[in-house]
N, C-alpha and C positions, 0 to 999 in steps of 0.2 A: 760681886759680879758687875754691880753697878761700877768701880775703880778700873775693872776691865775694859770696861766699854769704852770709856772715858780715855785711858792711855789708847786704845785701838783709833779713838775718834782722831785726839792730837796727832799719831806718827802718820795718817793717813793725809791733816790738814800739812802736817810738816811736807812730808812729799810733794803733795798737788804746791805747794807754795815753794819748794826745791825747784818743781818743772816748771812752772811760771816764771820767777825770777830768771832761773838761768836762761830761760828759753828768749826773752825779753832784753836781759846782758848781750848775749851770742848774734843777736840781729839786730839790736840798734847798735853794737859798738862797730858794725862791719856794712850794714847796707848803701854807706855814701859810695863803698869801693865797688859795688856790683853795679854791674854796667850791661844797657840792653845795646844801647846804640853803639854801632861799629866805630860811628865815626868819631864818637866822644873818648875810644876807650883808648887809654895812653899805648905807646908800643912798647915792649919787651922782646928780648932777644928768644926770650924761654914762655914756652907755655908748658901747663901742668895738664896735662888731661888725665881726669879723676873716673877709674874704672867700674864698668858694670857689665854683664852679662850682656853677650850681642842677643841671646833668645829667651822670650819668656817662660815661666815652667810649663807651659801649655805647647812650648814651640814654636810661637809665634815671634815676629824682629819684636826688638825691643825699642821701641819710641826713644827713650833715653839712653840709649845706646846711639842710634844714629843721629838723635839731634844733634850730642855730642861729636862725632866724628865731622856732622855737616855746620857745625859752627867752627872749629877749629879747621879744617878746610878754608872756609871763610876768612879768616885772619889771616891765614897762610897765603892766600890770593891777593888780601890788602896790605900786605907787607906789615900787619901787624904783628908778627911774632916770626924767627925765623927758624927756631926749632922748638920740638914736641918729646916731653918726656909723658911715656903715655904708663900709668901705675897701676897696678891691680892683680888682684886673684891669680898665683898661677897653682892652685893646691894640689893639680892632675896633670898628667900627660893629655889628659882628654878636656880639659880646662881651666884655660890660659886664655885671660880677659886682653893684656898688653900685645899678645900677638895677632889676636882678632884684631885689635885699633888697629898695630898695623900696616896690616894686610887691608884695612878698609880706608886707613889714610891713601898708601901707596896705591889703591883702586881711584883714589879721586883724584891722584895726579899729586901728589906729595912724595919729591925722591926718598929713598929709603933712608940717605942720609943724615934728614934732616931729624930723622927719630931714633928715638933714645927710648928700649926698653926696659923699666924698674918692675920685676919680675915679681919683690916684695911687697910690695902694697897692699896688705890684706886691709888694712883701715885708710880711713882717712888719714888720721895721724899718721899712721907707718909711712902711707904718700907725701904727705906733706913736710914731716921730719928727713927721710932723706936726699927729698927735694933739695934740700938745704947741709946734713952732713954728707951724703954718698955722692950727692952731682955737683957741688958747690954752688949752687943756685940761692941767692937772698932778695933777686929781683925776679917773679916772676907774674904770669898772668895766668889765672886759675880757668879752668872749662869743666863748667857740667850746670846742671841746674841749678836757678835762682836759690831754690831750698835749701838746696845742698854747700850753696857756695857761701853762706854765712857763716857755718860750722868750720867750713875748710880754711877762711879767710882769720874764725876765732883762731884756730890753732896757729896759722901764722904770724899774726901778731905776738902770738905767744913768746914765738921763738923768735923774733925780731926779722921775720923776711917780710920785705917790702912788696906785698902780693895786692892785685889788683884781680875780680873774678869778672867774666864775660860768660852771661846766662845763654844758656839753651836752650832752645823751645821746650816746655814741658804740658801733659795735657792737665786737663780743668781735672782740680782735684778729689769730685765724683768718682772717677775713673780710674785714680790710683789713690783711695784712700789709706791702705794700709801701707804706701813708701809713705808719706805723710807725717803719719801718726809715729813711725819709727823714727821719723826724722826729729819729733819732739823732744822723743826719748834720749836720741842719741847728742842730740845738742849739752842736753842734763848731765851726762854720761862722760862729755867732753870736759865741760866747766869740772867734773872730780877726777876726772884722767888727771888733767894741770893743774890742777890745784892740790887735790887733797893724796893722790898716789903717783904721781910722778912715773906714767904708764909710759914707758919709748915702747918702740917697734919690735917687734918680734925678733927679726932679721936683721942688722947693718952689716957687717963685712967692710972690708975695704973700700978706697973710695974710688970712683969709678972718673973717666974720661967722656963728656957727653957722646965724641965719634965714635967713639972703642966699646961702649956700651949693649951693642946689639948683635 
């Protein structure tokens, strides 16, 4: 029993030292590219916006949701980016995250043209890989939270796109501990996608035209 305990003890110290390291990899090798300041942050033709639910399971708007739409808006007024591939969730007829973006770009005064619907995007990687094989994109500027944009920025380096991320407001992490806490998880999760199983996207298909795309 005692030998039990003891292998239970190590695979648990293995783990926590799994989610440490990689969690530590994943954010110091990407956080010179995340950028608060508009004015610091380099221009790209292409911006990525990384999708989520416009409402919370309550019903309520989702904070990261509109920050995101209200930073990329922001670029798009500064002439820093001049179009918007917006990725995410479509698994229903009744939810479809890229037509929400949108429909809340083109509310802020962004012509429709200038977006580009990736319908696949169920992960990050799935957005980010065909960022790069379906749109031709290898230079692009990343939008969603700071958290979030170290994972999205690991994965691009992975694949050799030249991505720079622009943070979006996000609230004090009180108040969304458990996006958080998954974000740990999934950075860990990331580092054995690329490395240890060679996980691509659910979906690619053919490659797509940024205009022709919507």
């Amino acid at each position: 029993m005692r030998k039990f305990f003891k292998v239970v003890l190590f695979f648990i110290l293995g783990l926590l030292l799994l989610l440490l390291s990689s969690n530590i990899w994943v954010v110091w090798s990407t956080k010179d590219k995340v950028y608060s300041d508009i004015n610091l942050l380099p221009s790209n033709d292409v911006a990525l916006v990384l999708g989520t639910s416009h409402r919370t399971v309550s019903g309520d708007p989702n904070v990261f949701f509109e920050n995101r739409i209200e930073t990329a808006y922001h670029l798009y007024a500064a002439n820093k980016v001049t179009h918007f591939i917006v990725s995410g969730d479509n698994r229903t007829r009744y939810y479809n995250e890229p037509l929400k973006m949108q429909k809340a770009l083109i509310k802020k005064g962004v012509p429709s043209n200038a977006i580009t619907l990736d319908y696949a995007g169920l992960r990050t990687l799935d957005s980010i890989i065909r960022c790069k094989e379906i749109f031709g994109q290898d230079k692009i500027t990343v939008i969603t939270q700071s958290f979030h944009s170290y994972r999205a920025l690991f994965i691009s380096n992975y694949y050799g796109i030249n991505a720079v991320a622009m943070e979006a407001a996000e609230p004090d992490f009180d108040k969304t501990p458990g996006v958080r806490i998954r974000e740990y998880l999934a950075r860990t999760m990331a580092v054995i996608d690329l490395y240890l199983l060679g996980t691509t996207p659910r979906f690619m298909g053919p490659k797509e035209d940024l205009n022709n795309s919507n």
